[in-house]
N, CA, C and O atoms as CSV, one atom per row, in Angstrom:
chain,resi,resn,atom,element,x,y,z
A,1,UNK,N,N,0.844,-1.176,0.000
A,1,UNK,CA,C,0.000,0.000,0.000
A,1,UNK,C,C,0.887,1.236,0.000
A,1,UNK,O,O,2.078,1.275,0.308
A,2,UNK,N,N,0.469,1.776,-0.214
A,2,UNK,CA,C,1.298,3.555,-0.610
A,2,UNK,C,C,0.279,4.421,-1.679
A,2,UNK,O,O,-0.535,3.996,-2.499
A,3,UNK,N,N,0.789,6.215,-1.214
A,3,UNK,CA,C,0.113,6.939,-2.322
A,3,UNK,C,C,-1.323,6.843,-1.486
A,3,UNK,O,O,-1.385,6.717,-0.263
A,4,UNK,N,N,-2.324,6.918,-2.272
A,4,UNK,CA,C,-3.478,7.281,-1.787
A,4,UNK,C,C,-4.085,6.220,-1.440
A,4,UNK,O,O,-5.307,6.302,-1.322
A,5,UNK,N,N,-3.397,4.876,-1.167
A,5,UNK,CA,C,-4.097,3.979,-0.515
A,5,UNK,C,C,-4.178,3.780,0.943
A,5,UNK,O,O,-3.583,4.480,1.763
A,6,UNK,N,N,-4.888,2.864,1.195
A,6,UNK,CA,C,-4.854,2.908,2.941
A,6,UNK,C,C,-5.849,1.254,3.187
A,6,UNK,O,O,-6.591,0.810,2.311
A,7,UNK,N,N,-5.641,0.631,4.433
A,7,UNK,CA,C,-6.481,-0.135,4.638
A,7,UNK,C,C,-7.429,-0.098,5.861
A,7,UNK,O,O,-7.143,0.596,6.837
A,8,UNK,N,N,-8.751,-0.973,5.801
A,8,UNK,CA,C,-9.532,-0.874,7.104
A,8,UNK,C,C,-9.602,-2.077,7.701
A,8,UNK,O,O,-10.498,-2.722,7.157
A,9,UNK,N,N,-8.936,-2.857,8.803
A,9,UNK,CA,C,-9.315,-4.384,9.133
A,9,UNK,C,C,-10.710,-4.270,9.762
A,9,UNK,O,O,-10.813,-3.184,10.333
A,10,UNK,N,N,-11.785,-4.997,9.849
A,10,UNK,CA,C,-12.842,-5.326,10.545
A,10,UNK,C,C,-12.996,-6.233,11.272
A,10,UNK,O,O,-14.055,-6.856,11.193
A,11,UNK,N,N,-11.847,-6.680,12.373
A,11,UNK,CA,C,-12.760,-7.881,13.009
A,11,UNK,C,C,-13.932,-8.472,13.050
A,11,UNK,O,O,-14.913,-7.763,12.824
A,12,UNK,N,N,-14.092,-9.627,13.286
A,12,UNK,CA,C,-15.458,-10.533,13.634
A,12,UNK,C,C,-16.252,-10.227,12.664
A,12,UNK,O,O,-17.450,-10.304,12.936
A,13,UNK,N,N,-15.817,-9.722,11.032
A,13,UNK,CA,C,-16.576,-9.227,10.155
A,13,UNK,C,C,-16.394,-10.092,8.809
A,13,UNK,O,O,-15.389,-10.033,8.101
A,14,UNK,N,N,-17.631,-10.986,8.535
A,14,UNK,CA,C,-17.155,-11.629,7.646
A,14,UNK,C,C,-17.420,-10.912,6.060
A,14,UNK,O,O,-17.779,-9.743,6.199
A,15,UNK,N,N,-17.346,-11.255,4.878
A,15,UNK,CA,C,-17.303,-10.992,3.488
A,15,UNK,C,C,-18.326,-10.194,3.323
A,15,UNK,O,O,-18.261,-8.979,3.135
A,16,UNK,N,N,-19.586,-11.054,3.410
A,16,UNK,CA,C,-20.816,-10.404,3.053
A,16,UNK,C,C,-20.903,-8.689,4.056
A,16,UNK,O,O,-21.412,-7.644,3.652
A,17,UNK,N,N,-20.542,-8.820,4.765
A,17,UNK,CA,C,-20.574,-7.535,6.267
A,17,UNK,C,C,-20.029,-6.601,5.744
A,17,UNK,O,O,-20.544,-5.512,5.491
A,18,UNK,N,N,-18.257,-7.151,5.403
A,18,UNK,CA,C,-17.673,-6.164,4.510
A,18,UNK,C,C,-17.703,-5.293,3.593
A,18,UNK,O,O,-17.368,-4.133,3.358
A,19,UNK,N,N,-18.263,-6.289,3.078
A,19,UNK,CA,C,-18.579,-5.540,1.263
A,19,UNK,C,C,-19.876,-4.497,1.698
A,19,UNK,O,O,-19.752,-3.284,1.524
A,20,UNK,N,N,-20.820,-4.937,2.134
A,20,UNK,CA,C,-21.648,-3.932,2.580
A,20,UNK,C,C,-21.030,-2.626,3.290
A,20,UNK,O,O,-21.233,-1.497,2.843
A,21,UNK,N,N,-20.437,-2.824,4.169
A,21,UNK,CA,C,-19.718,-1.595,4.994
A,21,UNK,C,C,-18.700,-0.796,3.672
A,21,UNK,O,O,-18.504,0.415,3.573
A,22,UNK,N,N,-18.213,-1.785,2.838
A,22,UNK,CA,C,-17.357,-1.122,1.622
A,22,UNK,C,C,-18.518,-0.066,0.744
A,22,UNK,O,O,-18.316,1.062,0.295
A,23,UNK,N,N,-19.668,-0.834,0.706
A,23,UNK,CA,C,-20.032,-0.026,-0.677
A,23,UNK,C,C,-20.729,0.781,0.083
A,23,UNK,O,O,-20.702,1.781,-0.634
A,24,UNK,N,N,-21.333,1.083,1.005
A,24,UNK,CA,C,-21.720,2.492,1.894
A,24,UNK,C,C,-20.592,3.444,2.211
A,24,UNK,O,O,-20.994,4.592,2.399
A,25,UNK,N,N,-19.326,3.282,2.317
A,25,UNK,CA,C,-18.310,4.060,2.375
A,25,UNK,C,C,-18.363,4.800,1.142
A,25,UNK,O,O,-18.249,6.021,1.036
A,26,UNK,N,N,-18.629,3.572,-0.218
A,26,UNK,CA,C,-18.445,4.193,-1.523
A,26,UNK,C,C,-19.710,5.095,-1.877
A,26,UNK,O,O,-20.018,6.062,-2.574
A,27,UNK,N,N,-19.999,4.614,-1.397
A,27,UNK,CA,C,-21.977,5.463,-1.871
A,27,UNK,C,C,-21.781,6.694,-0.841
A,27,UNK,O,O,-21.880,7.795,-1.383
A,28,UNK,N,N,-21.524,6.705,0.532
A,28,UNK,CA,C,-21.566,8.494,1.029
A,28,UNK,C,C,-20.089,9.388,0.413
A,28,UNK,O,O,-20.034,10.613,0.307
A,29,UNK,N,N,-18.749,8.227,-0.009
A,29,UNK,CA,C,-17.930,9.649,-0.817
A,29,UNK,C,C,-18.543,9.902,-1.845
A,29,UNK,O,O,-18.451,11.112,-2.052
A,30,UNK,N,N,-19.233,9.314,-2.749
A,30,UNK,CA,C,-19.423,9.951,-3.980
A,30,UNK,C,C,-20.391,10.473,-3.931
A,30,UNK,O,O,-20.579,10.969,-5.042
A,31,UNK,N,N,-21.517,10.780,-3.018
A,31,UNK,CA,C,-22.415,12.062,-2.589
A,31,UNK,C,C,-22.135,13.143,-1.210
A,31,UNK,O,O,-22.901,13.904,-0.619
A,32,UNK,N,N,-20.604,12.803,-1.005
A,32,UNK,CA,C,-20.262,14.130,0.077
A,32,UNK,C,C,-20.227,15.177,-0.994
A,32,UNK,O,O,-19.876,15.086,-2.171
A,33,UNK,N,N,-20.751,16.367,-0.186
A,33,UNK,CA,C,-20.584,17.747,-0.030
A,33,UNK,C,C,-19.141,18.350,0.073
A,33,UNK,O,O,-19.004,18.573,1.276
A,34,UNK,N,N,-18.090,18.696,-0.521
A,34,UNK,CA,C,-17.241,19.192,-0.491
A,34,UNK,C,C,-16.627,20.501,-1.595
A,34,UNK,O,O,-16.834,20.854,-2.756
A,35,UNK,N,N,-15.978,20.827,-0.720
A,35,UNK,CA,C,-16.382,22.640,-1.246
A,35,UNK,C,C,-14.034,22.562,-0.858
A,35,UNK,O,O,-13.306,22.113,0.029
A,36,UNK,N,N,-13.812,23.452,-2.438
A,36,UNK,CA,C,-12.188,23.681,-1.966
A,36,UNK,C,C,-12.312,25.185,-1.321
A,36,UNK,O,O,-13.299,25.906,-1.470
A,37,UNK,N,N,-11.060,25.550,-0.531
A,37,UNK,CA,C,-10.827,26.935,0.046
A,37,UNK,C,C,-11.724,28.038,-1.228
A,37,UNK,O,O,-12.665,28.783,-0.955
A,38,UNK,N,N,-11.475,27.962,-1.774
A,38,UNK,CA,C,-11.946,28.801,-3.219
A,38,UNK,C,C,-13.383,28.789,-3.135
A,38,UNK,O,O,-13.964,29.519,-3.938
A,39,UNK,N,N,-14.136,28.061,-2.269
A,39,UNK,CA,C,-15.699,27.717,-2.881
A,39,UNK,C,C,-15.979,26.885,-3.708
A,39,UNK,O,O,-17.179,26.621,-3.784
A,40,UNK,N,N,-15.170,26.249,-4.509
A,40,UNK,CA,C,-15.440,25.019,-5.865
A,40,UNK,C,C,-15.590,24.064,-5.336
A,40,UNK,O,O,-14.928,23.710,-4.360
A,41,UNK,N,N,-16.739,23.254,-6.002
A,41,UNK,CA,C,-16.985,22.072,-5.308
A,41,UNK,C,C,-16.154,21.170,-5.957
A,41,UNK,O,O,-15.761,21.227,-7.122
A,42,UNK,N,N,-15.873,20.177,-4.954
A,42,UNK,CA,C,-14.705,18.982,-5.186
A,42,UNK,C,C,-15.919,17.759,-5.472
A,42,UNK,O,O,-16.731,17.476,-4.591
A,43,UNK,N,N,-15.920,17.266,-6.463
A,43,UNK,CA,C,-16.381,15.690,-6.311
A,43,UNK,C,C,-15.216,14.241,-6.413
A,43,UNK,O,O,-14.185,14.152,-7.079
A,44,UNK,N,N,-15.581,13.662,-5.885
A,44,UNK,CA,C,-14.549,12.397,-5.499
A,44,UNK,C,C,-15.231,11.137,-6.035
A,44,UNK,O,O,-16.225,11.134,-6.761
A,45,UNK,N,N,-14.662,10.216,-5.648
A,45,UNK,CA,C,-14.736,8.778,-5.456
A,45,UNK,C,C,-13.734,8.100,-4.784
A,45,UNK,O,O,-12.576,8.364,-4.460
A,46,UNK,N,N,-14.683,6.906,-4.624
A,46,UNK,CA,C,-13.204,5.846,-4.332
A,46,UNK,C,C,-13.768,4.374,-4.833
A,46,UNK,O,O,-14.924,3.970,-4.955
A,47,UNK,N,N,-12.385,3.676,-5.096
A,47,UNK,CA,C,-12.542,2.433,-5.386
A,47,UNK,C,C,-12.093,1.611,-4.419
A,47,UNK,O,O,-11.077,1.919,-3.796
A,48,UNK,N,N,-12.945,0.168,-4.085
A,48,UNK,CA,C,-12.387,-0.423,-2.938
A,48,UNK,C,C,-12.171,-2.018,-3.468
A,48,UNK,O,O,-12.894,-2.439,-4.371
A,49,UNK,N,N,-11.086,-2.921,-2.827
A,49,UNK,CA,C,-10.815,-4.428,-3.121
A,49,UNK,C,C,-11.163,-4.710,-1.488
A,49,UNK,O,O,-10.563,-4.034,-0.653
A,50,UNK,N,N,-11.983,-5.557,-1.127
A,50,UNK,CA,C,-12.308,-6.420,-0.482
A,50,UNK,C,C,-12.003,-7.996,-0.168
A,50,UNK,O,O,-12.661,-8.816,-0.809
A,51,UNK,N,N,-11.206,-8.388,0.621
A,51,UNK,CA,C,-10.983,-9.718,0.793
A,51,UNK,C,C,-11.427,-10.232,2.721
A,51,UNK,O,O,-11.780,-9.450,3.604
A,52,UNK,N,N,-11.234,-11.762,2.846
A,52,UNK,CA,C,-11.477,-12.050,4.116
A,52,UNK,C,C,-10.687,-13.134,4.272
A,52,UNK,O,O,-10.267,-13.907,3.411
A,53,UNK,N,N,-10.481,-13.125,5.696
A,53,UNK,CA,C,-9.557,-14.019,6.353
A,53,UNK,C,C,-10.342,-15.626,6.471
A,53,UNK,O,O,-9.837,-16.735,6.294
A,54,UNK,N,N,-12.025,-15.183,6.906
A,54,UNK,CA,C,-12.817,-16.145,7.060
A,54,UNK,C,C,-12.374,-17.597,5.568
A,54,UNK,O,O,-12.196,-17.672,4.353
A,55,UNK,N,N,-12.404,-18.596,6.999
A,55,UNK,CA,C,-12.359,-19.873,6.301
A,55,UNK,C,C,-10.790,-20.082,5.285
A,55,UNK,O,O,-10.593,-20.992,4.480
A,56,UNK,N,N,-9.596,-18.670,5.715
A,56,UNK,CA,C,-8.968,-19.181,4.701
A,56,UNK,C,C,-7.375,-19.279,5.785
A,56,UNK,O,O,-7.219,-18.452,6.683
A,57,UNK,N,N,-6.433,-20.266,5.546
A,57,UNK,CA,C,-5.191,-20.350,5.840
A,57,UNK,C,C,-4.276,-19.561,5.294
A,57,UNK,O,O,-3.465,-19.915,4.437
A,58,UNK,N,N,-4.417,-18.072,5.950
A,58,UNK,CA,C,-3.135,-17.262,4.699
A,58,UNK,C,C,-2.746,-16.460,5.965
A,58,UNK,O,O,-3.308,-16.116,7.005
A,59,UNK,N,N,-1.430,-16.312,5.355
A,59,UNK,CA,C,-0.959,-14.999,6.465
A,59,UNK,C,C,-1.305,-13.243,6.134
A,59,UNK,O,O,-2.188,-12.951,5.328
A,60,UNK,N,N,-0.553,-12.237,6.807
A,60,UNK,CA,C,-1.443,-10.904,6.217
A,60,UNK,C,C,-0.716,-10.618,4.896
A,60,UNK,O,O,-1.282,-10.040,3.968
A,61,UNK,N,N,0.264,-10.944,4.854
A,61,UNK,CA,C,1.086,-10.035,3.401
A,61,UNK,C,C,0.095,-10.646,2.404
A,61,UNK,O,O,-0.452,-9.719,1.808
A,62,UNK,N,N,-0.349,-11.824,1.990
A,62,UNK,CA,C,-1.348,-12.529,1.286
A,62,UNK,C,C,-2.502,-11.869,1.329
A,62,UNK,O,O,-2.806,-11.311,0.275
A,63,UNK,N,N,-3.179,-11.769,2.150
A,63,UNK,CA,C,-4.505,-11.005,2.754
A,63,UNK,C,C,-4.267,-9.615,2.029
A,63,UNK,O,O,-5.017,-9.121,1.187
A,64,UNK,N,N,-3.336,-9.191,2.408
A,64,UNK,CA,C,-3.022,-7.731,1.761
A,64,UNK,C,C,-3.012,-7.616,0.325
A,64,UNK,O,O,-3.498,-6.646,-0.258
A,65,UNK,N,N,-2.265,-8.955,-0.469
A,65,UNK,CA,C,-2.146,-8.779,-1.528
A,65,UNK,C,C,-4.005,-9.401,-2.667
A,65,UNK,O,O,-4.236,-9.295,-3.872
A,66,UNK,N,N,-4.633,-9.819,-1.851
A,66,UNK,CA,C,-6.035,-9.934,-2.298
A,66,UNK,C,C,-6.181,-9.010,-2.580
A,66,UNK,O,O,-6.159,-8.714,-3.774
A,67,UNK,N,N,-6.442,-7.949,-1.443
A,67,UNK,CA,C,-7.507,-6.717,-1.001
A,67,UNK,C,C,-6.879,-6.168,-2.220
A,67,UNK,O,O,-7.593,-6.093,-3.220
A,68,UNK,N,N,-5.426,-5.702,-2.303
A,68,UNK,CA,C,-4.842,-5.161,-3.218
A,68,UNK,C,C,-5.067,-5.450,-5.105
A,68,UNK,O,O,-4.928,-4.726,-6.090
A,69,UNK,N,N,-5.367,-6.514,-4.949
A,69,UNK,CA,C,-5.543,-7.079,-6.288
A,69,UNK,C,C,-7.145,-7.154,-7.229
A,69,UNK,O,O,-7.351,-7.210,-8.441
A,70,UNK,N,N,-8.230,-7.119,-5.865
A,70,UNK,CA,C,-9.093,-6.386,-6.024
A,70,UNK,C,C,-9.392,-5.296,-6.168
A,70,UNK,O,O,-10.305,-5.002,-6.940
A,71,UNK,N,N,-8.541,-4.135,-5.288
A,71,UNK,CA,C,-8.505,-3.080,-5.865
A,71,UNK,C,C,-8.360,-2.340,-6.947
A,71,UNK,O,O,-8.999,-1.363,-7.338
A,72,UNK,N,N,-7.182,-3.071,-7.529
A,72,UNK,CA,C,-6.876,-2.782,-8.475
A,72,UNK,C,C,-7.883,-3.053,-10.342
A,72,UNK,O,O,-7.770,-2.499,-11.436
A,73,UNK,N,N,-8.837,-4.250,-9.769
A,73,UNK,CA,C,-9.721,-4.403,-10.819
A,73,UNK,C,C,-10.636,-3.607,-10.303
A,73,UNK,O,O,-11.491,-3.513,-11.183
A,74,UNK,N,N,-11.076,-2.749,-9.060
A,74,UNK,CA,C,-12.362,-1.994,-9.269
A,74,UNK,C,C,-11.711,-0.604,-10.302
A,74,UNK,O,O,-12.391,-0.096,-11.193
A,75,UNK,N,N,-10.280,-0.151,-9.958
A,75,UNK,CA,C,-9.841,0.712,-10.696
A,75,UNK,C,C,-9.861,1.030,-12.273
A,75,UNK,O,O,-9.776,2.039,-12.972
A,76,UNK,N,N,-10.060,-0.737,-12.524
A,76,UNK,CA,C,-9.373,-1.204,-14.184
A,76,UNK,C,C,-11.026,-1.247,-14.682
A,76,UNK,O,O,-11.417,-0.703,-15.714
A,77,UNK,N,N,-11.723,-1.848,-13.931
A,77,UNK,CA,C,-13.348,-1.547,-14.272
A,77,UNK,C,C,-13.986,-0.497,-14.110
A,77,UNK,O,O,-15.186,-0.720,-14.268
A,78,UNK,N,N,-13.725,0.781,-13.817
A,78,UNK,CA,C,-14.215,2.189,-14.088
A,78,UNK,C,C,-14.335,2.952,-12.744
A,78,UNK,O,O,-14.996,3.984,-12.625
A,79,UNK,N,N,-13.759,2.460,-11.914
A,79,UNK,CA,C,-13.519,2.875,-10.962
A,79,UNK,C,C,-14.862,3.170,-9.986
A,79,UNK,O,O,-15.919,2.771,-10.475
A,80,UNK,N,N,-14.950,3.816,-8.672
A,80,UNK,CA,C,-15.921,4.501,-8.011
A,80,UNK,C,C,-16.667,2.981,-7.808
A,80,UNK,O,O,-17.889,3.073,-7.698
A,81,UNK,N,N,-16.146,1.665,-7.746
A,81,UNK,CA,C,-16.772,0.634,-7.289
A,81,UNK,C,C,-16.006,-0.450,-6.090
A,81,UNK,O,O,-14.817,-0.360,-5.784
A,82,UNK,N,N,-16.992,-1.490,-5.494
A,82,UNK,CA,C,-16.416,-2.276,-4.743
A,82,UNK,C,C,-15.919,-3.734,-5.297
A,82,UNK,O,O,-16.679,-4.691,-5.146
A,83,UNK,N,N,-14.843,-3.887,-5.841
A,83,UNK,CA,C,-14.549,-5.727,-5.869
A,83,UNK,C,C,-14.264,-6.770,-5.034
A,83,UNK,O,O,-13.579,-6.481,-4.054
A,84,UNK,N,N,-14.516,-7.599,-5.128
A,84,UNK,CA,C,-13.896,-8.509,-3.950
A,84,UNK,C,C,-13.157,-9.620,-4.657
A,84,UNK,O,O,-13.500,-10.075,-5.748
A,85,UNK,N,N,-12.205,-9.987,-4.012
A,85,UNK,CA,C,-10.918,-10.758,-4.150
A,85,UNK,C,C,-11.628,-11.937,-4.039
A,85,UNK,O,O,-11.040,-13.018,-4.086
C-alpha cells in the first residue's frame, strides 16, 4: 500500500458484512458535499478491493495482496466501485 491507498481491518466481520460496509463508504464519498478553500466544489470517489480471512489459511502479506488485487480491478473496471478478491 502507498500513495493514496490505505487499509480498514474489521474484526469478527465476515465478506458479506464487509462488502456492505465497503459499498456504503463508496456510496456516502461519492455524494459528500465538499467545497475547496476557493468555494469550488470537489467531487470524489473511491474504489475499494475487499478480501477475508474467514475460512482461509493465509498470512497478512497474502490477505493484503487480495484486497490489493481487487482493488486494483475496481480501478481497471471504471472505478468509483467495490470488488472482492
Amino acid at each position: 500500500m502507498g500513495g493514496e491507498e490505505f487499509a480498514v481491518l474489521l474484526p469478527e466481520t465476515d465478506l458479506q458484512r464487509a462488502t456492505e460496509v465497503a459499498e456504503r463508504l463508496r456510496e456516502e464519498t461519492a455524494h459528500a458535499v465538499v467545497t475547496s478553500v476557493t468555494g469550488m466544489p470537489l467531487n470524489f470517489t473511491v474504489s475499494i478491493g475487499v478480501t477475508s480471512l474467514e475460512g482461509k489459511d493465509i498470512d497478512l502479506n497474502t490477505l493484503i495482496n487480495q484486497a490489493d488485487g481487487a482493488l486494483y480491478q475496481a480501478k481497471e473496471s471504471g472505478r468509483n466501485r467495490v470488488c472482492l478478491a
